[in-house]
N, C-alpha and C positions, 0 to 999 in steps of 0.2 A: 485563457489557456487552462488547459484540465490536467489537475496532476492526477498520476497516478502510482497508489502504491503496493508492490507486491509484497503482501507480508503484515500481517497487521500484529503484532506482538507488544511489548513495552516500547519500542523503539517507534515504530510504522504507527501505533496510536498518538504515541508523544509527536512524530513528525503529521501524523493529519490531523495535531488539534492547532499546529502552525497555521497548515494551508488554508485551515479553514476559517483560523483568526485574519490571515492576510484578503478574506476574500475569493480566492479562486475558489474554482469547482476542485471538488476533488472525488475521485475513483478509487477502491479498494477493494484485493481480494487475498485470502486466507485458506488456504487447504483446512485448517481447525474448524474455519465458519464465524472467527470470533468477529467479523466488520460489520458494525450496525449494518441495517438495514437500505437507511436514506443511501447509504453510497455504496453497496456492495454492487461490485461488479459478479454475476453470474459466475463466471469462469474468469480461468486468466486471460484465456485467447481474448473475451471481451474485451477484458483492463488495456491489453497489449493496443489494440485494435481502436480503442476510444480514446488513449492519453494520449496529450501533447506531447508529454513529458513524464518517464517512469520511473521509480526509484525501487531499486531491490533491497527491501528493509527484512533480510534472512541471516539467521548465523549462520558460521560455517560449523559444518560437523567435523568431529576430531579434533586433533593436534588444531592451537592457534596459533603455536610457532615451531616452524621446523625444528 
């Protein structure tokens, strides 16, 4: 199963150095550009289109609490 994660920041790195500990494939893509190589996914459409499984690893902008 191929994770995949949108968002590679402190969060989205910390969670694909799990995936990658657990073995799965994993996919990554980053508007910044900052996801190695080995698993960057081109675009999102690709990441969206290729993972089993997707994780939105983004903050929210603004206010965190009403």
């Amino acid at each position: 199963m191929r994770i995949g994660i949108l968002g590679f920041g402190r969060f989205g790195a910390a969670l694909g150095e799990l995936v990658l500990e657990s073995g799965l494939p994993l996919m990554a893509w980053d508007p910044a550009g900052t996801v190695p190589v080995t698993f960057r996914a081109q675009e999102s459409e690709e990441l969206a289109a290729r993972a089993h499984a997707l994780v939105l690893a983004v903050r929210k902008l603004g206010r965190l609490m009403p």
